[in-house]
N, C-alpha and C positions, 0 to 999 in steps of 0.2 A: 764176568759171569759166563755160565757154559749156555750151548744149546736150551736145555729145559728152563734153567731158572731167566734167562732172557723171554722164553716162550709165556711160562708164569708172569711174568711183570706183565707182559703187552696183556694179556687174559685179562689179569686185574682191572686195565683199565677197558675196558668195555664192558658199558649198563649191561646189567642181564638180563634185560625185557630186547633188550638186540636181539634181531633174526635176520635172516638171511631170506629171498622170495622162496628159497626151499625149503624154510624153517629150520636151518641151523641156528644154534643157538650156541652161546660157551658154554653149556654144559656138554656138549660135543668136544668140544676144544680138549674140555679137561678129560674126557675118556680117552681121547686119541692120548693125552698126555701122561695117564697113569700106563697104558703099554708103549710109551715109546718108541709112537708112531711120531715123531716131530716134524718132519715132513711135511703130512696133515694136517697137522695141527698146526703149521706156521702157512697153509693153503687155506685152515677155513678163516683163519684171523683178519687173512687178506678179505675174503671174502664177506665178513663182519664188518669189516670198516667203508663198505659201500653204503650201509644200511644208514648211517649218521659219520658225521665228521671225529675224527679222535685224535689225541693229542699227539704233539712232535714226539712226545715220549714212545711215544705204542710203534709207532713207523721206524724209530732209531734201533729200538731192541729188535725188531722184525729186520732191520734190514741187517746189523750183526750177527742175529741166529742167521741169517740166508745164505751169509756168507763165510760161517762157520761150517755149514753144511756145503759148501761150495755149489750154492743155487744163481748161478750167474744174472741170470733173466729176472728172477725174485728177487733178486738183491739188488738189481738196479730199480724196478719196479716201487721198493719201499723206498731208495732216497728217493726218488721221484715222488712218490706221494710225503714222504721230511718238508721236501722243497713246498709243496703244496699246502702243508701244513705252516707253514712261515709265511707264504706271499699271497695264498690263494690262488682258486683254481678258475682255469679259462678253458671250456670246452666250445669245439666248432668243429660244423661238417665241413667238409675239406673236399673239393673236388678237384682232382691233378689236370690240368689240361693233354690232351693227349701227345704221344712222341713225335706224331709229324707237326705239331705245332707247338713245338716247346724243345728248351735247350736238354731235357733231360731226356733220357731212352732206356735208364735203367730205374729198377723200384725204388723208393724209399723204403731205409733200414723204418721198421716201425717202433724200435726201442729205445727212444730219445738222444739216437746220434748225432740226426741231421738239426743248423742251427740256422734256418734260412732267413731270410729278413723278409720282414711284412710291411705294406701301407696299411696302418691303421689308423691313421686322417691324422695324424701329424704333420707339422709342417716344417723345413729348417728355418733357421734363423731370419733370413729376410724374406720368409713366407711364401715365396715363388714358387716352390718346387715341394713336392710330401718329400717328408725325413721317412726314410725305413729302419723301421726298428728293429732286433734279433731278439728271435725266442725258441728254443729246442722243439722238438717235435714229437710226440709220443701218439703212435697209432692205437686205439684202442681196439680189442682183439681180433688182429693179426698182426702178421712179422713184420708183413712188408705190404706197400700200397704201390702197384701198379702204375704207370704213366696213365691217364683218363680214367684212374680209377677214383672210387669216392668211398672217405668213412669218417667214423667221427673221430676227432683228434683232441689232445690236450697238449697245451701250450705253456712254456714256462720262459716268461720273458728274463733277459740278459737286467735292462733294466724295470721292474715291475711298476715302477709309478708313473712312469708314461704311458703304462695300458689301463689306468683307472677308470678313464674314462668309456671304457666300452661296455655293453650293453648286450643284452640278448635281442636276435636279430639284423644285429649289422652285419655287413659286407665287408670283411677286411680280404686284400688279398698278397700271396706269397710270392716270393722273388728269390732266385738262386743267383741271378744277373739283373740287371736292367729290365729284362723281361716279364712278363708276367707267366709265374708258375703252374699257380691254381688259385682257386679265391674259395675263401670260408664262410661259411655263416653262423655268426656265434653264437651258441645253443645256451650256454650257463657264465655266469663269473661272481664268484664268490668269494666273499674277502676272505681272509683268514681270520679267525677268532677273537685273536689278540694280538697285535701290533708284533712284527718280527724285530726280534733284541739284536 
C-alpha cells in the first residue's frame, strides 16, 4: 500500500467520537487526506491514539506510511507504540541521578536507544541478590534527558512477563553498571488488550 491508503486504513480504525484535548477529531484526518497533506495527517493519528488504546493494526500502517515518507522519529515512535500494542505499556517518572554522582556525564538519547537494566524487585535464582532486568527507554517529550534530570518515561521490557507484577507507585530503579542510575516511580501499567501472538 502507498502512503494514503496505509493513512486510510489506520483512520478507519479509530472510533469517531475520538478527540484529541484539542478537539481533533478524524474528520480532520480526512480533510488533511483529501489535499494531500499526509504528513498531518499521519501527526494527528498519532495524536488520536493518545485519546484510547488502538489496534497493532493502526500503529503497523502509521509506522510504514512514516517510513515511506522518510519520517525517522515517527517511524520509530509507531513501532514503539506496535510494541506497546503487543505487551503493554509501563510509564514512570524517571529521575537521573546527577554527573558527579553517577557513571554517566552525557544525556540520554530520548528515542528508545538506551536499553539499561533495572531492579524491579526480582530476585536470581538463590534469592540473595535482585536480578536486573532490561527494558528500552523512551523519554516522553524531549530528545534527550540530562544527567539529574527528571521526566516521564516509557519502558519496554526485553522480557515482559517478569514486569507483570508491578504497579503504579513503586520504586523501580535503573542501572547502566552495578551502580545506581536513576530510580522511577511508576505512573501507569497497562496490559495489552489481547494476549500477544
Amino acid at each position: 500500500m502507498d502512503v494514503p491508503e496505509l493513512l486510510e486504513a489506520a483512520g478507519l480504525l479509530v472510533p469517531e467520537e475520538s478527540a484529541t484535548e484539542n478537539d481533533i477529531t478524524v474528520a480532520d484526518v480526512w480533510e488533511y487526506l483529501t489535499h494531500d497533506e499526509w504528513e498531518l495527517a499521519l501527526g494527528l493519528l498519532e495524536e488520536l491514539a493518545d485519546a484510547r488504546p488502538l489496534p497493532l493494526g493502526f500503529w503497523e500502517d502509521l509506522a510504514t506510511a512514516a517510513e515511506q515518507l522518510r519520517l525517522e522519529k515517527s517511524a520509530a515512535w509507531c513501532h514503539w507504540r506496535s510494541y506497546e500494542a503487543c505487551h503493554g505499556i509501563i510509564r514512570a517518572d524517571l529521575t537521573l541521578r546527577p554527573a558527579a554522582e553517577a557513571r554517566r556525564r552525557t544525556p540520554i538519547s530520548g528515542a528508545g536507544v538506551l536499553r539499561p537494566m533495572w531492579n524491579i524487585g526480582n530476585r536470581t535464582p538463590t534469592g540473595d541478590d535482585p536480578a536486573l532486568d532490561i527494558a528500552r527507554l523512551w523519554v516522553e517529550r524531549t530528545p534527550f534527558l540530562e544527567p539529574g534530570g527528571r521526566a516521564t518515561v516509557r519502558l519496554a521490557p526485553l522480557d515482559p512477563q517478569r514486569w507483570r507484577h508491578l504497579g503504579p507507585g513503586q520504586v523501580i530503579t535503573m542501572h547502566e553498571d552495578r551502580s545506581v542510575a536513576g530510580s522511577a516511580v511508576v505512573l501507569e501499567v497497562r496490559r495489552p488488550a489481547a494476549p500477544a501472538a
